[in-house]
C-alpha distance (Angstrom), angle and dihedral (degrees) to the residues before:
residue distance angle dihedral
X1 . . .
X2 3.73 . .
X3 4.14 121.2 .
X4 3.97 82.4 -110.9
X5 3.52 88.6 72.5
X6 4.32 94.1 46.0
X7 3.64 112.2 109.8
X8 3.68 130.2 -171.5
X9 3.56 129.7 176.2
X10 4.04 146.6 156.1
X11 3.57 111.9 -129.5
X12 3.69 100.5 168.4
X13 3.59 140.2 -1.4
X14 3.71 123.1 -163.6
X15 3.71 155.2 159.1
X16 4.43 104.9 -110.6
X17 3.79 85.9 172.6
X18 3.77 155.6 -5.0
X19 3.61 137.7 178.7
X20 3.62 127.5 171.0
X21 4.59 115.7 -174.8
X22 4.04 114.3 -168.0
X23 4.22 85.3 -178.8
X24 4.13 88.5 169.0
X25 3.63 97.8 50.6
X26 3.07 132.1 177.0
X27 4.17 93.7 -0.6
X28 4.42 81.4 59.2
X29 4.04 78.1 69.7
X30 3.55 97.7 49.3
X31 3.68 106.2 66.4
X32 3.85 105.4 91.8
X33 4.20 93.5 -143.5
X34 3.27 112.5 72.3
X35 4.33 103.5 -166.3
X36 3.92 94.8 132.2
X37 3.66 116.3 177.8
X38 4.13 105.4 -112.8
X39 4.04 109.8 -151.9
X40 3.78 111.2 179.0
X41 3.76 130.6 -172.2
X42 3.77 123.6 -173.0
X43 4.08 123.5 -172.4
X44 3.66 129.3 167.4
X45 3.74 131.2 -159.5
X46 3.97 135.7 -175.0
X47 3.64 139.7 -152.7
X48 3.67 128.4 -175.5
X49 3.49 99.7 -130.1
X50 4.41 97.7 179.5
X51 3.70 135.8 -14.4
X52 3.79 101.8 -39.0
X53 3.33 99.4 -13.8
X54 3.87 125.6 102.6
X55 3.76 140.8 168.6
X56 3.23 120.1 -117.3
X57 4.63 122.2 -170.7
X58 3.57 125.0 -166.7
X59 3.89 104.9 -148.8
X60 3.77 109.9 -159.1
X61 3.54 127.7 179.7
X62 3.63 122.9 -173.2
X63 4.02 121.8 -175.0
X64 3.63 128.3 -173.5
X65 3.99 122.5 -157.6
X66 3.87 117.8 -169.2
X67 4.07 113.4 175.3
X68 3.90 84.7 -11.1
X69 3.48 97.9 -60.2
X70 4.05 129.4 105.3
X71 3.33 109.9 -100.3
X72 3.98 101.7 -179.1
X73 4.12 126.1 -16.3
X74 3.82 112.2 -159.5
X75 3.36 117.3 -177.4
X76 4.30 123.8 -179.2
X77 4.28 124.5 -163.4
X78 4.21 89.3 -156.1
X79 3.98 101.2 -170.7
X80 3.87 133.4 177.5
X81 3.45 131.9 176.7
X82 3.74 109.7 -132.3
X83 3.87 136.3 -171.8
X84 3.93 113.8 -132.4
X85 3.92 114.6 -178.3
X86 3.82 126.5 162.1
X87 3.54 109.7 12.4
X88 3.29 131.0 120.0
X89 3.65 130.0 -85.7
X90 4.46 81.2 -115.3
X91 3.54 96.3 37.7
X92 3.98 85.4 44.7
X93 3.86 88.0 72.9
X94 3.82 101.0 48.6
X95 3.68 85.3 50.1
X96 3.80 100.8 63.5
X97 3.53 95.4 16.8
X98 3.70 103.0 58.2
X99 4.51 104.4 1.5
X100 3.39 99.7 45.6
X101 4.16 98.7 44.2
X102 3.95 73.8 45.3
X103 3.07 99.5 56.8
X104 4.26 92.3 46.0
X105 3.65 91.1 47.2
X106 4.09 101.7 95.2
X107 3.94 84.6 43.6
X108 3.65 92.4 57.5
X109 3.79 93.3 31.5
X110 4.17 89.5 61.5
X111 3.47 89.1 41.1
X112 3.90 92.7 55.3
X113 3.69 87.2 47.2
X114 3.60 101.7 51.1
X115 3.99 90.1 47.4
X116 3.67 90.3 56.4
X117 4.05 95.0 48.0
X118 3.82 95.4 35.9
X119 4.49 72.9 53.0
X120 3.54 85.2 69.4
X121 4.42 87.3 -108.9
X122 4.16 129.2 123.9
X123 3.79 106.0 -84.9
X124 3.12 121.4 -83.4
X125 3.18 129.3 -152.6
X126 3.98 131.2 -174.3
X127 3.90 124.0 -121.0
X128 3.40 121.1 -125.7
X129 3.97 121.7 -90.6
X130 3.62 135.9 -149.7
X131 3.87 96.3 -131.0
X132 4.27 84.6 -177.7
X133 3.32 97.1 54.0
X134 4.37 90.3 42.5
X135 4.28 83.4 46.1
X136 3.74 91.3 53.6
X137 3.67 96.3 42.2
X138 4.22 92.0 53.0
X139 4.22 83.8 43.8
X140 3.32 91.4 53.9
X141 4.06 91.8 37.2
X142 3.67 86.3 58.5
X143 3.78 100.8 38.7
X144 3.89 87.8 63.1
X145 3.52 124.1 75.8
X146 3.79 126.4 -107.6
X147 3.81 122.8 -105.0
X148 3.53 87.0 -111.0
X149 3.43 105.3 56.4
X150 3.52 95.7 47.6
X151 3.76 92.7 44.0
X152 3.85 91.3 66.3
């Protein structure tokens, strides 16, 4: 098929779900240094909900340690409903497994940060990530066998 023929468009972008855990509250306040430790995981999955169409959710988790215990955990579903015509069946996977979480990213990343502030926290606020470089690294994750099967 010929680029002509490509088509790529939002339908919908939405919040599918949110949780945000402050487990030591208040005493996470108290401590007058705040240097928490910031882990964050990011994973995206799709669905093809109709003809060319497919859900895509951005599921990121973001955990803060102070003296080894949580202080909050905020964790955002970031979803959009996408139209994806005349790729190819390779290009198909770049484009909801690395454009489309793209594409949700500042979404979920001002949703993350509002959590955490609304929390009663310091802003945060999410770096940037290379969703092609994370989509190649799963494809080639995946590609390779387990240690298990080539153990046998």
């Amino acid at each position: 098929m010929s680029e002509e023929n490509q088509q790529f468009a939002i339908q919908k972008i939405y919040l599918k779900d949110v949780s945000f855990e402050s487990p030591n509250a208040p005493q996470a306040f108290m401590s007058g240094d705040w240097q928490p430790q910031i882990n964050v995981q990011i994973n995206s999955s799709n669905q093809q909900v109709a003809d060319d169409t497919y859900e895509v959710v951005l599921d990121i988790t973001v955990t803060a340690q102070q003296d080894d215990k949580t202080a909050f955990l905020a964790e955002v579903k970031q979803a959009g409903i996408f139209t994806i015509a005349g790729f190819s069946q390779e290009n198909m996977g770049g484009m909801v497994g690395a454009f489309c979480p793209e594409t949700l990213f500042p979404f979920a990343r001002e949703a993350v940060s509002e959590l955490v502030s609304k929390g009663g926290f310091p802003q945060l606020l999410l770096a940037p990530v290379n969703f092609n470089a994370l989509y190649a690294q799963q494809a080639q994750q995946q590609a390779a066998p387990s240690e298990e099967e080539t153990a046998h």
